[in-house]
RODO-2510 file (C-alpha; in nm, 4 decimals, decimal comma):
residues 68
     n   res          X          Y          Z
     1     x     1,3674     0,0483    -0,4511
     2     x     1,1114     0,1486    -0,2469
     3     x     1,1669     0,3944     0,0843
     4     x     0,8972     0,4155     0,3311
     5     x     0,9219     0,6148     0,6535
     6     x     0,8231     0,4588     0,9211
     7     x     0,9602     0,2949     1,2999
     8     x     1,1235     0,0050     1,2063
     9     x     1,0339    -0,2332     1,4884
    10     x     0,7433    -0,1623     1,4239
    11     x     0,6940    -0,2595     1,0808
    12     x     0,8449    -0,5912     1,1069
    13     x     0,6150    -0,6607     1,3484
    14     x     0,3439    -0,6189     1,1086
    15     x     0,5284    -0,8175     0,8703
    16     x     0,5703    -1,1061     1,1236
    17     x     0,1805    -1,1421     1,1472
    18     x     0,1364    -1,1478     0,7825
    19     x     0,3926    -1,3779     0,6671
    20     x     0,4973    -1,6919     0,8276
    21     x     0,8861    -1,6741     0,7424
    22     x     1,0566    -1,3367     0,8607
    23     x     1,4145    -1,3648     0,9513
    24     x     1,7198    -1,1475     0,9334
    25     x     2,0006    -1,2853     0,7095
    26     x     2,2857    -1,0203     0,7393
    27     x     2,4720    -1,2078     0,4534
    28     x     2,1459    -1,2578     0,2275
    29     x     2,2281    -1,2298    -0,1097
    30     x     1,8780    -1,0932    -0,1615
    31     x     1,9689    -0,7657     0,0619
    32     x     2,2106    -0,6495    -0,2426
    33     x     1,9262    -0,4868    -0,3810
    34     x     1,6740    -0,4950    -0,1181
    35     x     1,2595    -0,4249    -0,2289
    36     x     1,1922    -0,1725    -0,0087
    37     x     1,4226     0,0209     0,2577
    38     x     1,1891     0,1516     0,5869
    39     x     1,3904     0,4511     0,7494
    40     x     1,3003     0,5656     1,1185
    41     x     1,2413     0,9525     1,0409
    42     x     1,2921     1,0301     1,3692
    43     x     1,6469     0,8442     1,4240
    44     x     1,7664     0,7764     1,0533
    45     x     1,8051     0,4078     1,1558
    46     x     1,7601     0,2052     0,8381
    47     x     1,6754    -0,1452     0,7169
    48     x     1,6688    -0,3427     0,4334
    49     x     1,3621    -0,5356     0,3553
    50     x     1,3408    -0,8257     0,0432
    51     x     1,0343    -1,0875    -0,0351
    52     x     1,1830    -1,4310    -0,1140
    53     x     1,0444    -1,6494    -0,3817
    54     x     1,1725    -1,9718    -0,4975
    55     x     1,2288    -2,0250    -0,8556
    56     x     0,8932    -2,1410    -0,9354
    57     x     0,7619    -1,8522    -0,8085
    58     x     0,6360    -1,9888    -0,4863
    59     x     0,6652    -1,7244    -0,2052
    60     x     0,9385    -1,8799     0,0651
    61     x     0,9541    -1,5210     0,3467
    62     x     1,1665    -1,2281     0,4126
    63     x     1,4609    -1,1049     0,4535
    64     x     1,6044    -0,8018     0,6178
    65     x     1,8880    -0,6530     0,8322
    66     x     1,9391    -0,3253     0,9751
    67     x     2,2318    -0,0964     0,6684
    68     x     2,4872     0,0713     0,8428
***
């Protein structure tokens, strides 16, 4: 896992122009072990970040929610 520091909103704003499909999926199976984590390194606020692909190996979005 990957941690990058960095404001979170505004990150997943630059994911939203890149990929079509960004949506936050509290439950997501693929937030268990997340690719990448982006922490705020001025408030500690954290969130998990994961690329879906389908089983093909198509890319289908992402997934993230804010870790407690």
């Amino acid at each position: 896992m990957v941690v990058i520091k960095k404001n979170p909103e505004i990150f997943l704003r630059e994911l939203k122009r890149h990929y079509d499909v960004v949506m936050r999926i509290p439950s997501s199976e693929y937030l268990k072990k997340p690719d990448f984590v982006i922490v705020d390194p001025k408030t500690g606020k954290k969130i998990k970040v994961s690329f879906v692909t389908m089983e093909d190996g198509q890319f289908a979005g992402v997934v993230y929610d804010e870790t407690s």
